[in-house]
C-alpha positions in Angstrom: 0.0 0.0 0.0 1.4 3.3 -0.8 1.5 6.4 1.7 1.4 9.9 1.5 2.9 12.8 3.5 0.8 16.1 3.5 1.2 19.6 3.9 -2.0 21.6 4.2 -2.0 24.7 4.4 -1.7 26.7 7.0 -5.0 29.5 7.4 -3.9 30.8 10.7 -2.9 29.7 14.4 -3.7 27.9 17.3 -5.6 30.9 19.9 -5.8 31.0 23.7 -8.6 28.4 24.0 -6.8 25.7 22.9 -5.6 23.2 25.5 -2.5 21.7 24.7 0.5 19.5 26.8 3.8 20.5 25.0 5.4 18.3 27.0 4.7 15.4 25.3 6.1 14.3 22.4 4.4 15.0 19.9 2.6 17.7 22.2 -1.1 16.3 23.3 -4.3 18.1 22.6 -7.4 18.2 24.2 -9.6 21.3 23.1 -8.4 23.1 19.9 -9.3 27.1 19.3 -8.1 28.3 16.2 -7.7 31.9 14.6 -8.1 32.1 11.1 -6.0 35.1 9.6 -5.4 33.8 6.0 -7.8 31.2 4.3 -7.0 30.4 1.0 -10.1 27.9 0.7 -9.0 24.5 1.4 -11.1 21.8 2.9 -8.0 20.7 5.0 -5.9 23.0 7.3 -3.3 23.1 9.7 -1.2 24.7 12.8 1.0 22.4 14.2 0.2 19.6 15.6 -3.9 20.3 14.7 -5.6 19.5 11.5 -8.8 20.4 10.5 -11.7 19.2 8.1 -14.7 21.3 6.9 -17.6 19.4 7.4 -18.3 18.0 4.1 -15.0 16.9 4.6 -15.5 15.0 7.8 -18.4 13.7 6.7 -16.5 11.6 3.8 -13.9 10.3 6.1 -16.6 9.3 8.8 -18.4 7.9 6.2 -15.8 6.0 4.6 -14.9 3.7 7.1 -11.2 4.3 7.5 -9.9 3.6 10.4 -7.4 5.7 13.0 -9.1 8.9 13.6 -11.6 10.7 15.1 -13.8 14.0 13.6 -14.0 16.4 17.2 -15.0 19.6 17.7 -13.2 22.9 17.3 -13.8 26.0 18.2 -13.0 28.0 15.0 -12.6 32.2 14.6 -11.7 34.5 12.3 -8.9 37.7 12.7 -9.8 41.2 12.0 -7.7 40.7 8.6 -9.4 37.3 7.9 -13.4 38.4 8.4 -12.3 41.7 5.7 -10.8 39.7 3.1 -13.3 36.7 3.5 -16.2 39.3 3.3 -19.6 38.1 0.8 -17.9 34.3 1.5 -19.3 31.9 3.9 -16.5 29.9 5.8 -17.6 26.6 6.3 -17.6 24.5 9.2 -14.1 23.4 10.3 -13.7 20.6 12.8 -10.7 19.0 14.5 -9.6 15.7 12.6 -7.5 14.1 15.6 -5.7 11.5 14.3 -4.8 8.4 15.8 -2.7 6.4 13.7 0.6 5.6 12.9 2.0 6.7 10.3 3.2 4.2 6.8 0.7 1.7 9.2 -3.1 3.3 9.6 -5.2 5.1 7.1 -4.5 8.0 8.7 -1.3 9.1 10.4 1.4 11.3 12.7 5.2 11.0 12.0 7.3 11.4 15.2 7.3 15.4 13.8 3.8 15.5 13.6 3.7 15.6 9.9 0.2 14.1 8.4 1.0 10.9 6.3 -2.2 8.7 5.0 -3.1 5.8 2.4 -3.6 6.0 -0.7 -7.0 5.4 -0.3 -7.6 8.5 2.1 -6.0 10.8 -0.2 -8.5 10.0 -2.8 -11.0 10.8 -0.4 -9.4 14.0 0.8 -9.1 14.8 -3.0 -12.5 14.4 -3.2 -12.3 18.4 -1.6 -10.3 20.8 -2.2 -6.9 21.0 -1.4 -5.3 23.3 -3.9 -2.8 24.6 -1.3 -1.4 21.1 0.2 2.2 19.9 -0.6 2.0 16.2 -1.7 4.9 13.6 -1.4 5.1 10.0 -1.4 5.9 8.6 2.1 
């Protein structure tokens, strides 16, 4: 089975609300606030070590039956900059895809530097949106 690593793009930053142990390696989450100051329109998004899916996007991988994550919610805002340049477009819905797996193993996955790594099957499915501003490489 073939794997590969992604890079999505990055809309903006983790906020205040997020609830994260940097201890740990790779740091642990468990509530995720982000700030969106620069969304290009991707269905997949990042700020280290957080992903997140817009909900027609979660929906597909829920639906899908992959294994080795988990669809959670986010609490998702936008910057002054962001909410002027987005003006007349909707944002979608953006959740927290926590994933589980290991990576060049599960569908989904984290390398040790908490880079995103999935089958070849899930990146059909996460082609399936629209992710005109993630790097691509085979694992």
């Amino acid at each position: 089975m073939e794997f590969y690593r992604l890079e999505p793009e990055v809309a903006g930053a983790l906020d205040e609300g997020t609830v994260i142990d940097a201890g740990a390696h790779p740091p642990r989450i468990e509530a995720v606030h982000y700030e969106i100051t620069d969304w290009a329109g991707d269905d997949l998004i990042e700020a280290f070590p957080v992903y997140l899916v817009t909900d027609d996007l979660a929906d597909t991988l829920v639906d899908s039956g992959l294994d080795a994550f988990r669809v959670r919610r986010a609490t998702v805002t936008l910057s002054d900059e962001a909410q002027e340049m987005l003006e007349g477009k909707e944002l979608p819905t953006f959740h927290w895809l926590e994933v589980t797996g290991q990576a060049g193993v599960d569908d989904l996955g984290v390398t040790d530097q908490g880079q995103l790594v999935v089958s070849e099957q899930a990146l059909d499915l996460l082609q399936s949106g629209t992710l005109e501003n993630c790097e691509v490489d085979r694992f």
